[in-house]
C-alpha positions as CSV (number, residue, x, y, z in Angstrom):
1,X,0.0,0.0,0.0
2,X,1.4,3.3,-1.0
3,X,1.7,6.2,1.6
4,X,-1.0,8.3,-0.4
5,X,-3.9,5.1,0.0
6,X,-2.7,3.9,3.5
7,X,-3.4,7.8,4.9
8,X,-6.8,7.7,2.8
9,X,-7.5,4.8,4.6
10,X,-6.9,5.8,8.1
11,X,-8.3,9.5,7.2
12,X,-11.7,7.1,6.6
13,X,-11.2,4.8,9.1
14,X,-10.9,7.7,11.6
15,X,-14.1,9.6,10.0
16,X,-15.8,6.3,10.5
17,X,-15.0,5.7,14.2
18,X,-15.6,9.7,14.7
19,X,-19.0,8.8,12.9
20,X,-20.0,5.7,14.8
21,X,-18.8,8.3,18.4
22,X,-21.1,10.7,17.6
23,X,-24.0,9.2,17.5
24,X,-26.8,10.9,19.1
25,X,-28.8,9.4,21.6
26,X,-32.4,9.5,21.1
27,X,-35.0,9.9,23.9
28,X,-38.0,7.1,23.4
29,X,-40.0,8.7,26.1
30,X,-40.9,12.2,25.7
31,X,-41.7,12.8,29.3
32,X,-44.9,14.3,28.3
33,X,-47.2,11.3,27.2
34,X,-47.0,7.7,25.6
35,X,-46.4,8.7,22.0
36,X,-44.1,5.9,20.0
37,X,-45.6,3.4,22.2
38,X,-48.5,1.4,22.3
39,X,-49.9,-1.0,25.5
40,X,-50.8,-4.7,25.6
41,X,-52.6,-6.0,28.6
42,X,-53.9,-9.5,28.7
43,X,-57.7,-9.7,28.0
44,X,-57.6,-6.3,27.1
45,X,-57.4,-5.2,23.3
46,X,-54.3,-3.9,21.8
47,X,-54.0,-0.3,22.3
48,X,-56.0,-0.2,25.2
49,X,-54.4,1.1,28.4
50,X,-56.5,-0.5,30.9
51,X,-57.2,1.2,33.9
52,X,-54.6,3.7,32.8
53,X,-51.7,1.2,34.0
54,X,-49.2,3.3,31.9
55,X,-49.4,6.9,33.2
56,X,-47.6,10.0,32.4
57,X,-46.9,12.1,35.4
58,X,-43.9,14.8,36.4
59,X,-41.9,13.7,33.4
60,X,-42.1,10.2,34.8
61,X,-43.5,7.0,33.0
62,X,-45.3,5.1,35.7
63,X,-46.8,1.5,36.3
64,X,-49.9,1.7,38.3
65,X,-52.4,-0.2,39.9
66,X,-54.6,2.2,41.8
67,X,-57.1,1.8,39.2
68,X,-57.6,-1.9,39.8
69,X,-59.7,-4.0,41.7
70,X,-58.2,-7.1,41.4
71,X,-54.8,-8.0,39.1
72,X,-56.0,-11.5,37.8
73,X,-53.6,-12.2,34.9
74,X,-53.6,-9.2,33.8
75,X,-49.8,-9.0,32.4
76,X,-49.0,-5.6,30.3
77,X,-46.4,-4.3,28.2
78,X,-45.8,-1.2,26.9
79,X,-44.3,-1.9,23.3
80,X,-41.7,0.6,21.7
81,X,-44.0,1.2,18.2
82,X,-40.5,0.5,16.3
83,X,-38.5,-2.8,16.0
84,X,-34.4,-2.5,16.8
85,X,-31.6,-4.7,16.2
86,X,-28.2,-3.4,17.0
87,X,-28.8,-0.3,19.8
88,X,-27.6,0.4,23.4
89,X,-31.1,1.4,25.2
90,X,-30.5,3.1,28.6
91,X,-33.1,4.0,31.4
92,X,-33.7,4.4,35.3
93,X,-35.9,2.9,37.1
94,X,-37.4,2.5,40.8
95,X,-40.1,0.4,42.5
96,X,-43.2,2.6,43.8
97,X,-45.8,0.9,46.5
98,X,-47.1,-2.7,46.9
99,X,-47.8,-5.1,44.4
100,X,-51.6,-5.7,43.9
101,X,-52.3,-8.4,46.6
102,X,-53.9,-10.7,44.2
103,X,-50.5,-11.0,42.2
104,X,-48.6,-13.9,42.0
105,X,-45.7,-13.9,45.0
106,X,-43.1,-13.4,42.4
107,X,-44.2,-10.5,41.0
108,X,-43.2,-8.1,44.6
109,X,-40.7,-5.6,43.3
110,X,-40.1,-7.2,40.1
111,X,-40.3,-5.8,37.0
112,X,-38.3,-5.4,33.4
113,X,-38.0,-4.3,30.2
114,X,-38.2,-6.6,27.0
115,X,-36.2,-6.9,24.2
116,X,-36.0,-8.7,20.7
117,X,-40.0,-8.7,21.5
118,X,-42.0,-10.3,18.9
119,X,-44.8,-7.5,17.4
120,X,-47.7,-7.1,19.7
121,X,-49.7,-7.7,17.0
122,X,-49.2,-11.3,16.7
123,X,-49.8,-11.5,20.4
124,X,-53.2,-13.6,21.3
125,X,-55.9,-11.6,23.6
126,X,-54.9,-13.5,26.8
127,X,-51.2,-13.7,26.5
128,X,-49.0,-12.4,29.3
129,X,-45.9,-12.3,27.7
130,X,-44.5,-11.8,24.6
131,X,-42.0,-14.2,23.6
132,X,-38.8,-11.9,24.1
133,X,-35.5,-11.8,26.3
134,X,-35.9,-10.1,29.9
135,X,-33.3,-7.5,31.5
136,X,-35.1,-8.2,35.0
137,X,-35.3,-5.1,37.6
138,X,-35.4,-6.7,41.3
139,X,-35.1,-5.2,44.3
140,X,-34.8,-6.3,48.1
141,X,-37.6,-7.7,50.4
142,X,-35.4,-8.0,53.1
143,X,-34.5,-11.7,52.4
144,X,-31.0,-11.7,51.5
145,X,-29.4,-11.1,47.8
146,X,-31.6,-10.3,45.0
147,X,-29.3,-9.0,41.7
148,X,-31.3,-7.0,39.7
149,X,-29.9,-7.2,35.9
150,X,-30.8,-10.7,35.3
151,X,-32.0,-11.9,32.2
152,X,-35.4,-14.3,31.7
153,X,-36.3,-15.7,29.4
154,X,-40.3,-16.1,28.3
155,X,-40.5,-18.1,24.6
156,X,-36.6,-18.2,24.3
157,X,-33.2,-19.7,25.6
158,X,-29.6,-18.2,24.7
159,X,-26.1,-19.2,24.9
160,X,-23.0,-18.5,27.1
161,X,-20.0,-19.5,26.2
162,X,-20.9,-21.4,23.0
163,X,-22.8,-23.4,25.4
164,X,-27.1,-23.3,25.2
165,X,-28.7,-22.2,28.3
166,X,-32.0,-23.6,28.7
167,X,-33.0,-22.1,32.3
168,X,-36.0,-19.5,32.6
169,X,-33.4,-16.9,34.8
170,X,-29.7,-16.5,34.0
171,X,-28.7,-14.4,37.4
172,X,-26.5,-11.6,37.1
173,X,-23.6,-10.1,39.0
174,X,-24.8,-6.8,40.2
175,X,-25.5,-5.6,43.6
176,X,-29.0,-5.6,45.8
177,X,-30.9,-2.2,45.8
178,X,-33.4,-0.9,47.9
179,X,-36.7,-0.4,46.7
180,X,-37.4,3.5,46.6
181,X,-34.2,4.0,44.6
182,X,-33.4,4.8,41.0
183,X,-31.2,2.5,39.4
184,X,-29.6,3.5,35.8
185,X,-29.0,0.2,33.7
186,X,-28.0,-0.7,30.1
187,X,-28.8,-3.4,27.7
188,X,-26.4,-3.4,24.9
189,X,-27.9,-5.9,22.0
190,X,-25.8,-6.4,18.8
191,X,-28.6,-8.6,17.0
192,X,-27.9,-11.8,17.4
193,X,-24.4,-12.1,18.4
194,X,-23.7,-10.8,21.2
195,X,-26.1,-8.7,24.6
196,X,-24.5,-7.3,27.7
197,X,-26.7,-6.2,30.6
198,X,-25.1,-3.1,32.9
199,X,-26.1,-1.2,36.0
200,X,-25.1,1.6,37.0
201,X,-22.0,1.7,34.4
202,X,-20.8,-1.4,35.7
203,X,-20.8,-4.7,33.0
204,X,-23.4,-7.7,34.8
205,X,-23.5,-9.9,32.5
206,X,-22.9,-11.1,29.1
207,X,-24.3,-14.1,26.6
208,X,-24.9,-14.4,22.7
209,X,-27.3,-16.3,20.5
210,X,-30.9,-15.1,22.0
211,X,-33.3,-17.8,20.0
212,X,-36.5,-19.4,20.5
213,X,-37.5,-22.0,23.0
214,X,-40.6,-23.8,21.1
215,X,-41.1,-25.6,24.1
216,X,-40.7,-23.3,26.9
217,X,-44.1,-23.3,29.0
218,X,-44.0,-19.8,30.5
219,X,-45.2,-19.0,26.8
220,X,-44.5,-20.8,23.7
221,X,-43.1,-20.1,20.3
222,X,-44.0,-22.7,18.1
223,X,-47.3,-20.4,16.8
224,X,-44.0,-17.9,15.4
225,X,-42.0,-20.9,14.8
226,X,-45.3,-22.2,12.3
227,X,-45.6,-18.9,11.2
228,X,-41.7,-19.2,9.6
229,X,-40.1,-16.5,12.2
230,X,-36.1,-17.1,12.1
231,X,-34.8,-19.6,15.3
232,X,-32.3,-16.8,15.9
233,X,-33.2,-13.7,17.1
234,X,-31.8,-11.0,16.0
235,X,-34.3,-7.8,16.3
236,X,-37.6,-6.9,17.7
237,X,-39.9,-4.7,20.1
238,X,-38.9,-2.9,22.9
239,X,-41.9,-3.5,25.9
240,X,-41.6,-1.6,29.1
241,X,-42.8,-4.6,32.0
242,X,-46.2,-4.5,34.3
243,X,-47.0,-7.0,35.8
244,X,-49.0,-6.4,39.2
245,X,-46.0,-3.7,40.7
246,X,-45.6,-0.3,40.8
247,X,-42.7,1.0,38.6
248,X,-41.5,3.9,37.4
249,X,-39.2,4.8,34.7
250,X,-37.6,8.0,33.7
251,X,-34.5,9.1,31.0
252,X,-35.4,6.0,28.4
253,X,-33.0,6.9,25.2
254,X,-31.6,4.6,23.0
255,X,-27.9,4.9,20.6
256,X,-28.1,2.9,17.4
257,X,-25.0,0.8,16.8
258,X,-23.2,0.2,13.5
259,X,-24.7,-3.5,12.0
């Protein structure tokens, strides 16, 4: 390579790294009302925000359950209206109140956001949970460790290590919080290849190959599977989690990352 193409080269290299620096991030919550997104609640139609679960108040997206009488199964997501692929989405959240008493156990200061989601439109009416990976938010009930960062796994399975992992919840690394406080995580997906969960700047944990589970029983994908959807997932919905606690969420923005 001659000196004149070998500095071309790095002068594009270097306007391709400065390229791939600077790009923006991109608020997906406006702080001023649910536009871009669009609910799901079990039994309810899409679109309908039932009992006005997903709320808009102070610049804060909340979860709530005041409106309730009784929780039932009814599981809701709040579904980005746009599919991603290759992104680094980044958010705080914090718990807020009781769960709704009616709720299964596991559900007390648990909560998530969804990723690689498939559409909420090929969702049935009673379904609880899209078929998607989890980055799980925990916090403590005063009964020893609970990491929050894990990742679950409704409809799917994943790999570590070139290795398949076929359990529902892969814990992570990160530290117990309390339940009043906000905790800033990140969920870096690169398609298929490769996701890495943080909190609070700190790297959690880390696994590859995010594909269907046809046989999982929380919710199944063989109707996607029959439907010709790829084994390997390697884009999809956002969903922001309820499912019987009070959450909230503030600062959601996502960076898109070069394919």
């Amino acid at each position: 390579m001659t000196a004149p193409v070998r500095t071309a080269a790095l002068a594009w290299l270097a306007f391709t790294l400065t390229g791939l620096a600077e790009r923006p991030w991109v608020p997906l919550f406006n702080g001023k009302n649910l536009d871009g997104w669009t609910p799901k609640i079990a039994g309810h139609p899409l679109g309908e925000n039932a009992f006005n679960t997903f709320r808009v108040e102070d610049g804060i997206l909340k979860v709530s359950y005041d409106g309730y009488d009784k929780f039932g199964t009814q599981f809701g997501h709040l579904y980005s209206n746009l599919a991603y692929s290759h992104y680094i989405l980044r958010l705080e959240y914090r718990f807020e109140g009781k769960m709704v008493p009616d709720a299964p156990s596991y559900v007390n200061l648990n909560s998530g956001v969804m990723y690689h989601a498939q559409p909420p439109q090929s969702m049935s009416f009673d379904q609880g949970f899209p078929v998607s990976m989890e980055f799980q938010f925990l916090a403590d009930e005063g009964k020893g460790k609970r990491p929050t960062g894990n990742v679950c796994t409704p409809g799917t399975h994943l790999e570590m290590n070139g290795k398949q992992v076929v359990q529902h919840i892969v814990e992570s690394t990160a530290p117990t919080f309390a339940p009043g406080e906000w905790v800033k995580i990140e969920l870096e997906v690169r398609g298929n290849d490769e996701v890495i969960h943080r909190v609070k700047g700190v790297e959690v944990l880390r696994y590859q190959k995010p594909q269907l589970d046809p046989a999982c029983k929380i919710v199944s994908a063989e109707p996607l599977v029959k439907a010709g959807a790829p084994m390997m997932l390697g884009s999809g919905h956002i969903a922001i989690q309820a499912e019987g606690q009070g959450v909230w969420f503030r600062n959601i923005e996502l960076k898109q990352l070069e394919e």
